[in-house]
Each structure stands twice: as structure tokens, then as C-alpha cells.
C-alpha positions as CSV (number, residue, x, y, z in Angstrom):
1,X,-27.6,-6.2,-14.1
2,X,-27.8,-8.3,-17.3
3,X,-29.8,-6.3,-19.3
4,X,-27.3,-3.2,-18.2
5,X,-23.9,-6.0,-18.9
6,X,-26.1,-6.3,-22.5
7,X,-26.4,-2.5,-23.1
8,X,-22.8,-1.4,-22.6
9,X,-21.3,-4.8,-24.7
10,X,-23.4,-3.2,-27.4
11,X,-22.2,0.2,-27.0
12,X,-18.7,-1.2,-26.6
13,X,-19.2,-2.9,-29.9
14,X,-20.0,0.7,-31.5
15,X,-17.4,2.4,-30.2
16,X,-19.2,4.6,-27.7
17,X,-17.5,3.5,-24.1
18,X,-13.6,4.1,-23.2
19,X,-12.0,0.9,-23.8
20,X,-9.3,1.0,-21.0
21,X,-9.8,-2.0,-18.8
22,X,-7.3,0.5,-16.3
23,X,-9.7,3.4,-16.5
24,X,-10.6,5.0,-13.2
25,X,-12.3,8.1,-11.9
26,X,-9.9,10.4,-12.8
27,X,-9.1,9.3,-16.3
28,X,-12.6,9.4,-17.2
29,X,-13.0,12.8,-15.6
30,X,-10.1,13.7,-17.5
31,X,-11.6,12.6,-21.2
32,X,-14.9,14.3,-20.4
33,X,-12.5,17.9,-19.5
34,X,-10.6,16.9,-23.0
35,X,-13.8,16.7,-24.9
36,X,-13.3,12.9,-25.9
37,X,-16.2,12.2,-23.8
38,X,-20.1,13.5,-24.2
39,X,-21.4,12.3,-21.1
40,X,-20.5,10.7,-17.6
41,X,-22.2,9.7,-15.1
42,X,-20.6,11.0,-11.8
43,X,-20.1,13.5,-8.8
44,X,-18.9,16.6,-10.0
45,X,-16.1,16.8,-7.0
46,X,-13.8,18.3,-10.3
47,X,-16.3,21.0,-11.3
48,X,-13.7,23.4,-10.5
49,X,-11.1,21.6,-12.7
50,X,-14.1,21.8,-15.7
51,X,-14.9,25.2,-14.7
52,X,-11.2,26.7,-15.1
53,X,-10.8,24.8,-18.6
54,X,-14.2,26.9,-19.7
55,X,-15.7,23.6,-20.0
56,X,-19.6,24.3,-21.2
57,X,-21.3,21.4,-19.9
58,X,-24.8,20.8,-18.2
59,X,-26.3,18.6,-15.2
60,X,-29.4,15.9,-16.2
61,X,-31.7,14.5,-13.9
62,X,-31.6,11.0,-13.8
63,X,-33.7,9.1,-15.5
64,X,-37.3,7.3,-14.9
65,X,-37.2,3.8,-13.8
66,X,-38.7,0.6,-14.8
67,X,-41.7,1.6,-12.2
68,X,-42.2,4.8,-13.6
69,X,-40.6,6.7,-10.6
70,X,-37.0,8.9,-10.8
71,X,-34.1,6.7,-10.0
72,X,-32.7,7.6,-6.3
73,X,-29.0,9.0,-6.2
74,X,-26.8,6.7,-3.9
75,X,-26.0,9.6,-1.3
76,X,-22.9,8.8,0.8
77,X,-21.2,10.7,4.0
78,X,-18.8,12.3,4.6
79,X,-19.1,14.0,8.1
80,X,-19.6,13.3,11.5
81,X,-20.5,9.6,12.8
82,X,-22.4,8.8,16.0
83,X,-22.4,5.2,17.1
84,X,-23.4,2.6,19.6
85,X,-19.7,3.2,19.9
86,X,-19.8,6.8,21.8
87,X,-18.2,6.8,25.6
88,X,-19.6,10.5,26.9
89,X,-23.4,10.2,25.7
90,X,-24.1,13.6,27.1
91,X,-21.4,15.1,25.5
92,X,-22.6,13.2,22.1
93,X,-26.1,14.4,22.5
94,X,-24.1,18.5,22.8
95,X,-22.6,17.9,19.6
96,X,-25.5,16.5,18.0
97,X,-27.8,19.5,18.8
98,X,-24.6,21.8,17.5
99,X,-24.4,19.8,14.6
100,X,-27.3,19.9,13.6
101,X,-28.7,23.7,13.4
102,X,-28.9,25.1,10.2
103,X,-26.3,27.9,10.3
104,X,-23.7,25.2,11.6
105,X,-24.5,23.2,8.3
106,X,-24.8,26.0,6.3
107,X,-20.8,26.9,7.6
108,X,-19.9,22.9,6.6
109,X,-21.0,23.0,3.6
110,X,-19.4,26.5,2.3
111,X,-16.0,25.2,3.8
112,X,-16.4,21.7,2.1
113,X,-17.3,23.6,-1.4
114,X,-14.2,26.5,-0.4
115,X,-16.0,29.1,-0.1
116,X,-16.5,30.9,-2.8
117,X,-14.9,28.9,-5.4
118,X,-18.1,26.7,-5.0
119,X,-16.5,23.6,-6.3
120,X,-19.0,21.4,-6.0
121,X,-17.1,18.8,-3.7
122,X,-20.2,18.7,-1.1
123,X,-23.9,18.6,-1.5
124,X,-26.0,19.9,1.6
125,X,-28.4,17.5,3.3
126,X,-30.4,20.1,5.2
127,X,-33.6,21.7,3.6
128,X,-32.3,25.6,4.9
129,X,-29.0,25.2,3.4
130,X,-30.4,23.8,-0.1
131,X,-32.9,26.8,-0.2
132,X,-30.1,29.4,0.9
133,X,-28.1,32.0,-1.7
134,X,-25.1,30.4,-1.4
135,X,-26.8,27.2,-3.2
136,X,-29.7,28.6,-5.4
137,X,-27.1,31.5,-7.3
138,X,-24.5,28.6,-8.4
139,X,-26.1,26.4,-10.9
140,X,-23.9,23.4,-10.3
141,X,-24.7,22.9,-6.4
142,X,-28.7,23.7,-7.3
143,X,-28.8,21.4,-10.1
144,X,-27.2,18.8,-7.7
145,X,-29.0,19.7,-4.6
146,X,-31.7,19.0,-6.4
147,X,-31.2,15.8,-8.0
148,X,-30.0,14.4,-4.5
149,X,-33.6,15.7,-2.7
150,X,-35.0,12.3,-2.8
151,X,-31.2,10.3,-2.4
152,X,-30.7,6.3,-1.2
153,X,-28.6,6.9,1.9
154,X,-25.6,4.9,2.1
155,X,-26.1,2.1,4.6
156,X,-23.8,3.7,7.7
157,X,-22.1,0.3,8.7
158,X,-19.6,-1.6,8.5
159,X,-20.7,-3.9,6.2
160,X,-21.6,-0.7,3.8
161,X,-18.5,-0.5,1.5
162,X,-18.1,-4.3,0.8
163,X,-19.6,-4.1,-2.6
164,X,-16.7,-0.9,-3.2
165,X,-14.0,-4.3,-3.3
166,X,-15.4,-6.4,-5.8
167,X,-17.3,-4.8,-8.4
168,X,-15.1,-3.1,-10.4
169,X,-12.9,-6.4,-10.6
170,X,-16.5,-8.5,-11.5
171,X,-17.4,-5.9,-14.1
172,X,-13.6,-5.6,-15.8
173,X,-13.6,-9.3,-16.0
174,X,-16.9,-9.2,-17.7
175,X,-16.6,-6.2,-20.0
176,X,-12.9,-7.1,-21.0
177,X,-12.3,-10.5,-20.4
178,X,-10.2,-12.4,-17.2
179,X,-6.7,-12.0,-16.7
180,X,-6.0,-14.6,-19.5
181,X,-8.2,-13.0,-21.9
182,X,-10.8,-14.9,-22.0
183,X,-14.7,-14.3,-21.9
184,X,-16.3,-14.4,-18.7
185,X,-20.3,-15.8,-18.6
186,X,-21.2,-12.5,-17.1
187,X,-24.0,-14.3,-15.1
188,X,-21.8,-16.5,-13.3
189,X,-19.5,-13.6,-12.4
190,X,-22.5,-11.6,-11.2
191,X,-23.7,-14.8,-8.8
192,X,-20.1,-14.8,-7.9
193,X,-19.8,-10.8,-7.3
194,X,-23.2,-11.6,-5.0
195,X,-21.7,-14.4,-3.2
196,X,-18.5,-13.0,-2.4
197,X,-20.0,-9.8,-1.0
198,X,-22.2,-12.3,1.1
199,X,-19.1,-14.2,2.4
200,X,-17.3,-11.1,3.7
201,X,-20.6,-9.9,5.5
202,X,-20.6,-13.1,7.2
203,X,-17.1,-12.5,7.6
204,X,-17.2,-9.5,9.5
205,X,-19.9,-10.7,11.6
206,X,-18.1,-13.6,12.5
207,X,-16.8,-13.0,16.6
208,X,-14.8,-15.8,17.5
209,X,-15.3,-16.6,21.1
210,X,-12.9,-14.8,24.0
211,X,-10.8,-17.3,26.3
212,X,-11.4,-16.7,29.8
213,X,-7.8,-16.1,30.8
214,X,-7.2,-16.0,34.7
215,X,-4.1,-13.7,36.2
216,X,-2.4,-16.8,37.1
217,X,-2.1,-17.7,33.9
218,X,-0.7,-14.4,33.2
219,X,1.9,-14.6,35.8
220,X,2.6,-18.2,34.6
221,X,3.6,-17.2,31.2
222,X,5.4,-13.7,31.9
223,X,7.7,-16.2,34.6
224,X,8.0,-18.5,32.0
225,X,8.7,-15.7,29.4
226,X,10.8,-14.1,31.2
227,X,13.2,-17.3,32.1
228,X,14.1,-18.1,28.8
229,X,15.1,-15.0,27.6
230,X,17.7,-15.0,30.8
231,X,18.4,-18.6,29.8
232,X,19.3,-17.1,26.6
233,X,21.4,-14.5,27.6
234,X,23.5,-16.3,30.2
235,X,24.2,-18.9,27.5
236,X,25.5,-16.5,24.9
237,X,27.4,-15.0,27.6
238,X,29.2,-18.4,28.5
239,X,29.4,-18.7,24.8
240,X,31.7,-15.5,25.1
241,X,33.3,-16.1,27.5
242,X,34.8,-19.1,26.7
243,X,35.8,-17.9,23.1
244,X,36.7,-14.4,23.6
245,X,40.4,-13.8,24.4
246,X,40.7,-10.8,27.0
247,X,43.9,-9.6,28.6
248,X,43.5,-9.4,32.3
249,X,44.6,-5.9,31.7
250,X,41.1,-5.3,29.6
251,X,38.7,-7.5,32.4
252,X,40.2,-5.1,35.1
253,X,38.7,-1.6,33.0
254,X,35.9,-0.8,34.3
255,X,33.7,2.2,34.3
256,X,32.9,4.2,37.4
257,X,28.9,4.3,38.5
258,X,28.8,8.1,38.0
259,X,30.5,7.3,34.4
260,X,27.8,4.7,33.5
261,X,24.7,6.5,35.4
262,X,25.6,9.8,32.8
263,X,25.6,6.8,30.1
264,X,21.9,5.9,30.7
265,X,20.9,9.1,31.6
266,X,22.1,10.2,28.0
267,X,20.3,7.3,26.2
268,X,17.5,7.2,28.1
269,X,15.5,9.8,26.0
270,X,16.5,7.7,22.9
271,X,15.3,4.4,24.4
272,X,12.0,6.0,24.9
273,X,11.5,7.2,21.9
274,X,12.3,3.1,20.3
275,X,9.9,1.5,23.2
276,X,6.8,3.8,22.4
277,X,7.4,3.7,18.7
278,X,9.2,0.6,17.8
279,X,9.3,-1.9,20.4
280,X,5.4,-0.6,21.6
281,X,3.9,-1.4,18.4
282,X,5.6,-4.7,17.7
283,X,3.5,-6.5,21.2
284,X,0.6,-4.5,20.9
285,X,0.2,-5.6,17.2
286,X,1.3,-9.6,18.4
287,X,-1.4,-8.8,21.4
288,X,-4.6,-7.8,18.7
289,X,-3.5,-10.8,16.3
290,X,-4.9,-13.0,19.3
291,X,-7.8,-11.2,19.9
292,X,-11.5,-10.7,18.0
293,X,-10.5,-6.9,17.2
294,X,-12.9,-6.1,13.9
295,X,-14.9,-3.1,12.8
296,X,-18.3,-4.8,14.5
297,X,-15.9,-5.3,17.6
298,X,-13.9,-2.6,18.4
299,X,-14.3,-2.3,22.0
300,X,-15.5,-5.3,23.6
301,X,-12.8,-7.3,22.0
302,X,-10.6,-10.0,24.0
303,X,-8.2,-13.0,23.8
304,X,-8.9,-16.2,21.0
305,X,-5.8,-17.6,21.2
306,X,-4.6,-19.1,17.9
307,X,-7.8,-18.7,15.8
308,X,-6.4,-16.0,13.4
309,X,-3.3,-17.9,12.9
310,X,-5.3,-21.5,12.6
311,X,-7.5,-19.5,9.8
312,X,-4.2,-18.4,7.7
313,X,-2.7,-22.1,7.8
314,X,-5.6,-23.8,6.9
315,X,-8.1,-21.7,4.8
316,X,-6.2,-19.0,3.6
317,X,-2.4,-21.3,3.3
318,X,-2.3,-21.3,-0.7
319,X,-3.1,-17.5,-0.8
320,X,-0.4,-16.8,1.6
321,X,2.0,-19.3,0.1
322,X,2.0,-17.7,-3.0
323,X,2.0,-14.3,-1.9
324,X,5.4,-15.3,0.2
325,X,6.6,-16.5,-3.1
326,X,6.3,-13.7,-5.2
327,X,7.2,-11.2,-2.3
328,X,10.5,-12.7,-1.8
329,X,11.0,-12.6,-5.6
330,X,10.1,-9.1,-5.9
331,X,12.0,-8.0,-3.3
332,X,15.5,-9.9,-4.3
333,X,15.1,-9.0,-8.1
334,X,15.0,-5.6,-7.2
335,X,17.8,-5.8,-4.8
336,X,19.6,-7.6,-7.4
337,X,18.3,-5.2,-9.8
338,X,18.9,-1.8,-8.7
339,X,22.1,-3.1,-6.7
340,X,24.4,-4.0,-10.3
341,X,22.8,-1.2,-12.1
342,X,23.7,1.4,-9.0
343,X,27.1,0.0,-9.1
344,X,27.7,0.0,-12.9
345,X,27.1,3.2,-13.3
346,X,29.0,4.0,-10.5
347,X,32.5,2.0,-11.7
348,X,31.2,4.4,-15.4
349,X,31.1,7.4,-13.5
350,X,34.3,7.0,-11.6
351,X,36.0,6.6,-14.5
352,X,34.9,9.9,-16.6
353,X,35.9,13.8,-15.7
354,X,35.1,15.0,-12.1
355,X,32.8,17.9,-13.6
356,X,30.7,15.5,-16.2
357,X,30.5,12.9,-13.4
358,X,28.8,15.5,-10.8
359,X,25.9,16.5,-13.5
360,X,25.4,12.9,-14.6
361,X,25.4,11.9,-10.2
362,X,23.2,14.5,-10.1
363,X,20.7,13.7,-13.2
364,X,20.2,10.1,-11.6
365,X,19.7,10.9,-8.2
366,X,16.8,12.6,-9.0
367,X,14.5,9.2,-8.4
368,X,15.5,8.8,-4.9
369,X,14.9,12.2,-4.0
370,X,11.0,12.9,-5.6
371,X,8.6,12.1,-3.5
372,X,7.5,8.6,-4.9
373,X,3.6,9.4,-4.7
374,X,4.1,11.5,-7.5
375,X,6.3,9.4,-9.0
376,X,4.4,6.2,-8.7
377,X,1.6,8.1,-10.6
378,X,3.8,9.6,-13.3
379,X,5.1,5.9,-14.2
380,X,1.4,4.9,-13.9
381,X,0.1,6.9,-16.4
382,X,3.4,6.1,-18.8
383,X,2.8,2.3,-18.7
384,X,-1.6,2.3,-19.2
385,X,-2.6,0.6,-22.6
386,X,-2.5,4.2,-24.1
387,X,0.6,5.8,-21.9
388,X,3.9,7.5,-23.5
389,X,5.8,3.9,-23.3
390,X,3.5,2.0,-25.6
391,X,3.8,5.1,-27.7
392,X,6.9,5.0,-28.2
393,X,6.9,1.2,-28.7
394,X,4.4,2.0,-31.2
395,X,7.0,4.1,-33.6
396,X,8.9,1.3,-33.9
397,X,6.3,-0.9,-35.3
398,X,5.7,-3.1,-31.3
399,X,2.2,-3.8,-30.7
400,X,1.1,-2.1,-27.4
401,X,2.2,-3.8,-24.5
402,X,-0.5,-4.6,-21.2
403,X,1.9,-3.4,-18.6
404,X,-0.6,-3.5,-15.7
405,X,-3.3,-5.7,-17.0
406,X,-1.5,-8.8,-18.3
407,X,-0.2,-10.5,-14.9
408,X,3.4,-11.1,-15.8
409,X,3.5,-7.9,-17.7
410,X,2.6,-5.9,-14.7
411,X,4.9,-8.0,-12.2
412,X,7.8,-6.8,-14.0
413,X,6.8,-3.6,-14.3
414,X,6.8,-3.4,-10.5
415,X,9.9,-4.7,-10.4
416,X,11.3,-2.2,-13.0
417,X,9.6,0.4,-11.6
418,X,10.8,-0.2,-8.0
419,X,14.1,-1.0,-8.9
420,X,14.2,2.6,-10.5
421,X,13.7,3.8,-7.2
422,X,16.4,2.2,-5.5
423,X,19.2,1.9,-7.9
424,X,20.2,5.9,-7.0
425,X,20.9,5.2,-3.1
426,X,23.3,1.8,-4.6
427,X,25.0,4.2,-6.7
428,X,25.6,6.5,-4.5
429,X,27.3,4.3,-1.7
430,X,29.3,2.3,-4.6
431,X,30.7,5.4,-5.3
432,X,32.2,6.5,-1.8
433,X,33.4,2.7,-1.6
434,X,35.0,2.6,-5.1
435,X,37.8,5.2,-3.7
436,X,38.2,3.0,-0.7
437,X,39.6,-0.3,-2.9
438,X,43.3,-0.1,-3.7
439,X,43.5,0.1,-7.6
440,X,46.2,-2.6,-7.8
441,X,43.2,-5.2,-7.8
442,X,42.5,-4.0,-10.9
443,X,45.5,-3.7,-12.6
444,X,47.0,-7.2,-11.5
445,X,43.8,-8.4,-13.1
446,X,43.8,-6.1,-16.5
447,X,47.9,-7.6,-16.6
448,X,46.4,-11.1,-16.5
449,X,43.6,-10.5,-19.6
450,X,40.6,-9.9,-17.9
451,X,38.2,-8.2,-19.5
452,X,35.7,-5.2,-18.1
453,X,32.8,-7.6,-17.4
454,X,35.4,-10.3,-15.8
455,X,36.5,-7.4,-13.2
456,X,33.0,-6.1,-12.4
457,X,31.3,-9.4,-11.7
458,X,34.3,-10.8,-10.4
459,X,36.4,-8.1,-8.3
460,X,34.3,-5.0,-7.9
461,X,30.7,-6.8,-6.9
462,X,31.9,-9.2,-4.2
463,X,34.2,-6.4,-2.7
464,X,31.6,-4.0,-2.5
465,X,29.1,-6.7,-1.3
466,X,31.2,-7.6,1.4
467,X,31.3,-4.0,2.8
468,X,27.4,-3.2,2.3
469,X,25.9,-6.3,2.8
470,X,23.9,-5.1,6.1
471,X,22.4,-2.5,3.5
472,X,21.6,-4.9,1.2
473,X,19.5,-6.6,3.7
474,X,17.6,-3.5,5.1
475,X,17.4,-3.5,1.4
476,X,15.8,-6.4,1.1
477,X,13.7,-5.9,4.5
478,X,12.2,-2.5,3.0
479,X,11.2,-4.0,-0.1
480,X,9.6,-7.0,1.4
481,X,7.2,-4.4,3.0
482,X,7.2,-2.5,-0.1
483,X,3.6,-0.3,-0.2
484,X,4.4,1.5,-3.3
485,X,3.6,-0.9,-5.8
486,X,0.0,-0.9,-4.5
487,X,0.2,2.5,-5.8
488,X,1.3,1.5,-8.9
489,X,-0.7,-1.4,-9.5
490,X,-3.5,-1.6,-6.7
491,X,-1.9,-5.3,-6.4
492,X,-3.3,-6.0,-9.9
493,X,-4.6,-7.5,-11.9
494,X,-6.3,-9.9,-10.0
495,X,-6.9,-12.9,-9.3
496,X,-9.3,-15.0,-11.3
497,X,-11.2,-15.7,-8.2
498,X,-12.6,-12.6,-6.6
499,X,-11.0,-11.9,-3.0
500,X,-8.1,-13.2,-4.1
501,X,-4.7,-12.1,-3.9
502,X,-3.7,-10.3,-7.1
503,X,-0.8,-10.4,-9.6
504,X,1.4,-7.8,-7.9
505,X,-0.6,-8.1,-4.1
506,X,2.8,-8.5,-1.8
507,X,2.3,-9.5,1.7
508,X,2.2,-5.7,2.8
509,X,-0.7,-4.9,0.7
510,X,-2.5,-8.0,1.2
511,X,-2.9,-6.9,5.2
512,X,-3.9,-3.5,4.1
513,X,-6.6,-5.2,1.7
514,X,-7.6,-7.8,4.8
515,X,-7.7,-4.9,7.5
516,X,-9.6,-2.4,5.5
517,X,-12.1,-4.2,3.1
518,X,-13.0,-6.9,5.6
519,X,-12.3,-4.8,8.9
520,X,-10.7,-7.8,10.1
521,X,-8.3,-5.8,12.1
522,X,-6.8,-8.9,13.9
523,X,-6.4,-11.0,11.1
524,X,-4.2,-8.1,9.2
525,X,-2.3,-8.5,12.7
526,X,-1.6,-12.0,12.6
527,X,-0.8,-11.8,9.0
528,X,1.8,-8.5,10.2
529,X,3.4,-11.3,12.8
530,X,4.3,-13.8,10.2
531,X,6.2,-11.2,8.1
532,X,7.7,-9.7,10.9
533,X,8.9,-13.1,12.4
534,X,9.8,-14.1,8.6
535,X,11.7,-11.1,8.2
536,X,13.5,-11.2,11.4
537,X,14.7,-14.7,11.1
538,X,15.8,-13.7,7.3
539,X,17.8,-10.4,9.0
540,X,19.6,-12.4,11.8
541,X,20.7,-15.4,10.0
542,X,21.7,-13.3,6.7
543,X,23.7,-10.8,8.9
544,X,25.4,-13.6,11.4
545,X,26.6,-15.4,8.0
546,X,28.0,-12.5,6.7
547,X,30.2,-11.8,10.1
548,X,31.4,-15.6,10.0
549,X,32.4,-14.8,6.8
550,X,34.1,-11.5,7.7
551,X,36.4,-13.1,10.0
């Protein structure tokens, strides 16, 4: 690995590499279609992209090794997995024999290339297929069929795609620098590349131990459960009762049986629906954060009690700390953001022709309505080192700008970005509640010498605050579990420790990074509880201020 770190430096130095630290498959797919690229070395799942551009381009072997001898292709799978895993061995042992007969894989592998656009996307594994028509008259699935003959399976575990969540960090930070700039002893990032790939293993192999739990304890703790929340209702309805002021002509209303049996009958299909898919979810994911769920465990899994939680307040406090920091701050600047801006140009569009506001409504609605993958990738490609926005810095003489590499930098370019998104639903609900606000609150306060800025800040934000503030907290609430800046950012750049959280990693994609990369399944849970019970508390107490407040 250090002769190959010593290699690309020196073909860095001559110019011959891409020198995007943001770089990824596609992009370097994309300079090889372009021409600004001789050579790459990768699976040709965009053969059909080359072959509509009438890109001329040829397949090499790979090259002989140290010990004289071809260097093996790393062949991964995509396909069908048997495991230790299977209920209905008979059934598995069917499929198998299905599988596995030459015409069945000839079939799989024409409908993973489509047919007969041949693109490439799938190499075959089975001798028959390699040797058939369909391979040997196509050039690009020979020439790859036969580099792969003699292929280094992938390891079929789940340990396999550790080395996927590190590497590229390790080899960015050693080819370009860390996230300060600085350069990184590329041996001491390789021994810590090694290390932390060995941690996670051990990781993922680590079961904690079940508690034998016994049905009495069960019983126990639903009772107990189940006393405190009638505890809790009784005493708000004491609360009630005492402060409520009824006539005795309301407390005597009551609704027939028949009346209230049509009732539940009506919402019972509704409350269905919110136990299987709301309220459901919400225990069952409380239930597998106190469990040893994982991708080596994912049947004979059971109760731990606390262990998960113990592990994220203890070990793993000053990664979540910090993540809880910066997601609260992302989410209310963007809130914050996206709320004054929705609102401004709301109190300018109110104010100009009823025609020329409709277009402009319509023009800056437009964000809200795309679908955001798309978008997300449009606004990624404008803010890499070489994207339109540092272009057009670049006309006015401003150096080029690392919006997703430099850590501050790329923090407020999620917030930007995001707050893009949301300022078109603020502007639209300003809107309908500008017409609802008598206008002699504004011209009392023009008679006594305010200015524009005096009346927006002043008049028009805390009136429209106090009518949407439940909004602004789903706001809030939405971007706290805000996944779309992983898109944007894939939570970088990260941390100078690898494993770490990165620049832009909020809570949300932290759990998605814990569950998947680690298969830690219950630990992504427990983490899931903490925001939900952080989010929960923040909802209730925002939302029983703002009705105090109200009255």
C-alpha cells in the first residue's frame, strides 16, 4: 500500500490523476466518457452510457503481479444469498438446484445486461453462460468474462463490506490532506485504516449476553406500566376539572351510545392504520434497542437490558454530544432561515400586481415541489471544487471555495441548501395569513415613523409566529431528522479520526451509518429512542408554551 500511496503522489505531482478530493464513481466515469480521462480502472456497469456517446475505448487485462502471476479481479454478488439463516431447508435446497442450471443463469444474466442492449451491468459466473452467443458476439461482456475467469470472491459475510466505510476517507486524507489541510503520514493512516476495520469486526461479533427474563416480571412491569399512565390521566383530569368552568347546562350534553358507537366505528379504520404504522414501530424499535439484534444475530436475538444505552453514555457520549449540538443548530438555522426569507418575500409579493405576484409564487415554488433526490444532486454537482458556483465566483476574481470539503464550508452549505427547500412551504402559508391581519397595524405604525424593517421584524413576524408556531415545530421536528443532507454531503467531511462522526453527520444519518456499516441494528435503535424522546419532550413543552401564551 505504500509503494502504491508513493506511485499516485508522483503522478499527482505530474498532473496525471483528477485532483477532486469529492470525486466519485460517477464523476470519474463521466471524465473518461468526456475524453479528459485515458484510462480507469473500473466495472463497466456504464458501457451503455460510453457506447451511445460512440465512445472508442478498449478492455486490458490486468496486469502481472509481484509473483509473476495475473492479478485476481475482486468479484462481488449480486444475486441470491443462502445462509445458516434459511427456515424451509427443503424448500432452499429446490431453489438451489433451480438456481443453479445453466439456462436459469443464462436467463439472469441477459435480464441483468437488458437483453439486448448488452450493457455490461452483469458478468456471468457459470462456464455454459460465459461460452454461450449471447457473451462471445459482444466484445465488452467476453473481454470481461474473461478477465473475471480466475476472480477473488467477495467474502459473503457480514463482516465483508467493512473495508467499503473507511478507505476512501483513509486514502482522501492521505492523497489530499485532513480536513484542516494538513499532510497526513500515510503510514500511520494506513495502520489506522487497518485498525479501525479490525475494531468494527470485533464489533459486530460482539453478542452481549440475553437476560433471562421470567413472565412474572413481565406482568410486573406491564401492571406497573399500566398504573402510571392511569395515574396520569386521572390527575390531568382533576386538573380539569377543577379549572375548567362548565355550565351545568354543557355537563348535562351527552351523546347517546348508538351516537358514540357510529363515532368509533368511523375512526376505527384510521386508528389502525396509526397503531400498525406509527404507534407499532415506535415500541417495536424501543423493544430491539434492548436487545443483541445485529447482522451475526438476526434471529436468536433477546433482551440486554441497558447495554446499548450504557455504550452511547459512556464510550460513544462525546460523539453523540456533538452530533446533538450541531443537529439542533442545523435544524433551527434553517427554520429561522427559510422561515424570514419565506415571509419576506411573501409581505414583497403581497404588495406588487396580482398577475406579476402569481408568476413570481409560481417561479419559487418550484423547490418544494421537485423531488429533492434530484435536487440534492443538482446542488451537489454546483457546489464541487469545479461546480457552476465557484465558476461564477471565479468571474469576479474569488478564489474557489471548498463547499463540501472544508468543514464549516460544507455545514453551511447544508444549511443553505436545506433552507432552499423549505423557505417555499413558509412563503406560501405567510401568504394566506398576510390577508388575515387587519391592515390598520400597519398604518398606525407607518403614522408613528416606522420604517419597513421596524414593521417586519416587529409586527408581521411575531403575528405570523403566533398563528403558525405548531408548524414551525414540525418544522423543526422534520429537519432534526433531516436525511437529505446525507445526500448532499454523505455527512462529510469527516472526522479526523476514522469512524467518527463527520462535519455535516446529524443524528439521523449517524444511525443509518451505525445500522448499516456496523450491522449494529440495536444500537441504531437505541440511538433512534434518544432522538425520539429528545424530540418529543422539545414538541410538548414548545407547543404547551405557546398555548399559555395564547391565552
Amino acid at each position: 500500500m505504500l509503494a502504491y500511496v508513493e506511485k499516485i503522489k508522483e503522478l499527482q505531482s505530474k498532473g496525471l490523476t483528477l485532483t477532486n478530493p469529492n470525486a466519485t464513481e460517477s464523476h470519474i466515469s463521466a471524465e473518461f466518457a468526456n475524453g479528459r480521462v485515458a484510462m480507469i480502472l473500473y466495472g463497466l456497469w456504464n458501457a451503455s452510457i460510453y457506447k451511445s456517446m460512440g465512445i472508442e475505448y478498449g478492455i486490458s487485462p490486468l496486469p502481472v503481479g509481484k509473483n509473476g502471476k495475473v492479478s485476481k479481479p475482486l468479484a462481488t454478488v449480486q444475486g441470491f444469498v443462502i445462509n445458516r439463516f434459511t427456515n424451509d431447508l427443503d424448500a432452499t435446497k429446490s431453489f438451489l438446484e433451480f438456481i443453479l442450471k445453466d439456462e436459469n443463469q443464462q436467463r439472469l444474466i441477459e435480464a441483468g445486461n437488458r437483453g439486448d442492449r448488452k450493457t455490461g451491468e452483469r458478468n456471468p459466473a457459470n462456464i455454459s453462460v460465459i461460452n454461450s452467443k449471447y457473451i462471445e458476439e459482444d466484445t465488452v461482456l467476453s473481454s470481461l468474462s474473461n478477465i473475471g475467469f480466475n476472480c477473488e470472491p467477495f467474502p459473503n459475510v457480514p463482516e465483508g463490506p467493512i473495508w467499503y466505510n473507511y478507505t476512501s476517507t483513509a486514502l482522501r486524507a492521505i492523497f489530499y490532506g485532513d480536513t484542516a489541510g494538513n499532510e497526513v503520514d500515510a503510514q500511520e493512516k494506513l495502520l489506522e485504516l487497518a485498525e479501525r476495520i479490525r475494531a468494527d469486526v470485533a464489533l459486530i461479533n460482539e453478542i452481549p449476553e440475553k437476560i433471562d427474563i421470567q413472565a412474572s416480571h413481565v406482568l410486573i412491569f406491564a401492571a406497573f406500566l399500566a398504573g402510571l399512565i392511569a395515574a396520569v390521566v386521572l390527575l390531568r383530569k382533576a386538573t380539569k376539572r377543577n379549572t375548567s368552568q362548565i355550565s351545568p347546562l354543557d355537563r348535562t350534553e351527552k351523546l347517546g351510545t348508538k351516537n358514540t358507537m357510529i363515532a368509533w366505528a368511523m375512526l376505527l379504520p384510521l386508528l389502525l392504520l396509526l397503531l400498525v404504522f406509527y404507534v407499532f414501530p415506535i415500541f417495536h424499535n424501543i423493544y430491539l434497542s434492548v436487545t443483541n439484534y445485529s447482522g451475526v444475530n438476526l434471529r436468536d436475538y433477546g433482551i440486554v437490558g441497558l447495554t446499548n444505552y450504557r455504550e452511547i453514555f459512556t464510550s460513544g457520549i462525546g460523539g453523540l454530544a456533538s452530533m446533538f449540538v450541531w443537529t439542533i443548530t442545523f435544524a433551527f438555522m434553517v427554520v429561522t432561515i427559510s422561515f424570514i426569507v419565506g415571509t419576506a418575500l411573501a409581505v414583497t409579493l403581497d404588495k406588487v400586481g396580482i398577475r406579476v405576484a402569481k408568476v413570481y409564487k409560481l417561479i419559487f415554488i418550484l423547490p418544494w415541489v421537485v423531488p429533492s433526490v434530484i435536487t440534492l444532486l443538482m446542488w451537489r454537482g454546483m457546489l464541487e471544487d469545479q461546480g457552476l458556483v465557484n465558476q461564477i465566483l471565479s468571474l469576479f476574481g474569488i478564489n474557489s471555495v471548498p463547499w463540501l470539503s472544508h468543514c464549516l464550508a460544507a455545514r453551511a452549505s447544508s444549511i443553505i441548501v436545506m433552507s432552499w427547500f423549505s423557505f417555499p412551504y413558509f412563503m406560501v402559508i405567510s401568504s394566506s395569513i398576510l390577508k388575515s391581519i387587519p391592515k390598520d397595524y400597519f398604518e398606525v405604525a407607518r403614522i408613528a415613523g416606522a420604517g419597513r424593517l421596524y414593521i417586519f421584524f416587529k409586527i408581521t413576524i411575531p403575528l405570523i409566529i403566533r398563528a403558525i408556531f405548531p408548524m414551525l415545530v414540525m418544522s423543526f421536528i422534520m429537519q432534526f431528522n433531516q436525511f437529505g443532507v446525507y445526500l448532499l454531503t454523505q455527512g462529510g467531511p469527516p472526522g479526523s479520526r476514522l469512524g467518527s462522526p463527520g462535519a455535516t453527520d446529524l443524528l439521523i444519518t449517524y444511525v443509518f451509518n451505525t445500522a448499516f456499516n456496523t450491522k449494529r441494528y440495536s444500537l441504531a435503535a437505541a440511538y433512534s429512542v434518544i432522538a425520539f424522546c429528545f424530540v418529543a419532550v422539545f414538541a410538548v413543552v414548545s407547543l404547551r408554551i405557546a398555548n399559555r401564551k395564547s391565552y
